[in-house]
N, C-alpha and C positions, 0 to 999 in steps of 0.2 A: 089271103094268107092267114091262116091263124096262129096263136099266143108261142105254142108248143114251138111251133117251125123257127118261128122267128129267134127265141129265145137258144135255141141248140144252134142254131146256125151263126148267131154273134159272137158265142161263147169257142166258137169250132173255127172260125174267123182267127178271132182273135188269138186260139193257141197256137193256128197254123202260121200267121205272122212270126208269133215270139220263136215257134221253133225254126221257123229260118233263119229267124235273128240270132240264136244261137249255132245254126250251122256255119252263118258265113262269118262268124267274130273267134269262133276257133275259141283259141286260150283265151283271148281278151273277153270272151262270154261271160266265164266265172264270175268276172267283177260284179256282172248285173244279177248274181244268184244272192237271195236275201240273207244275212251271216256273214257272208265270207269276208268283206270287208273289215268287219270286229271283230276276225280270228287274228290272234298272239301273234301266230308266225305262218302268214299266208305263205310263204314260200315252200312250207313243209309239204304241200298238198298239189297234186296233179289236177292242175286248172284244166288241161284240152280235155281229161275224164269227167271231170264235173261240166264242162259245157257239153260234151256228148251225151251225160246220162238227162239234163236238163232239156235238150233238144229231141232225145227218144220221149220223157215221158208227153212232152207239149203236141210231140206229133202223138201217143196211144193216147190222149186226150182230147183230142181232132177227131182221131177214128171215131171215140165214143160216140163223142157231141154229133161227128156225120151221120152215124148210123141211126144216130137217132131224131135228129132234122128229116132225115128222110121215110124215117118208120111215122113220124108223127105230119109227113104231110101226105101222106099215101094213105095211113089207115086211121091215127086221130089224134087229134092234139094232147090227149092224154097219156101218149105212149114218152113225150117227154118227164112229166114226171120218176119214171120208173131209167130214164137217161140220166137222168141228174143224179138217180139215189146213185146208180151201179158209178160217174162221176166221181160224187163225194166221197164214199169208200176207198176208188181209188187216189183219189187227191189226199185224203186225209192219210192215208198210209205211207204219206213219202214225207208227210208233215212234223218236225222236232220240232218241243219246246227246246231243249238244250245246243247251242250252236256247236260243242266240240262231238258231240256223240252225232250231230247231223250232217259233220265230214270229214265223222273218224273210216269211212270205207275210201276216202281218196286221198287219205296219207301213204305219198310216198316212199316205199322200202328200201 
């Protein structure tokens, strides 16, 4: 088994866990989303949308990681590198510093 495989496969593991764990806690998911506890007035905010947008991105996080667990055990453990950049780009793009602007899209109307 080489570094590549191992390393996409834990990380692929592990999102596909949390996204379950977000599918079956429904509303009670939010809680566990990082912020939302030290928002003013959690009640203003549609928890079941924030556990479902949290449970999509952990599974398009899975696909990555799978797709590329299997590109790096098939053709070479270097094709995880290039897993991880296309990874971080998307990880960091769902990433706020500020907690009100990172769930001003699931307030309530």
């Amino acid at each position: 088994m080489n570094v590549g495989f191992a390393a996409c496969i834990t990380l692929a593991v592990l999102f596909l866990v949390l996204g379950i764990m977000f599918a079956l806690l429904k509303e009670k998911g939010a809680y566990f989303v990082s912020g939302f506890r030290t928002l003013n007035h959690p009640e203003k905010y549609d928890k079941a949308y924030i556990s479902r947008d949290m449970r999509n991105q952990c599974f398009i996080y899975f696909v990555i990681l799978s797709i590329g667990a299997i590109l790096s055990y098939f053709i070479s453990a270097v094709i995880s590198i290039p897993t991880y950049i296309i990874w971080a780009i998307v990880f960091f793009k769902s990433v706020h510093l500020d907690v009100e602007k990172a769930f001003e899209k699931y307030l309530i109307k």
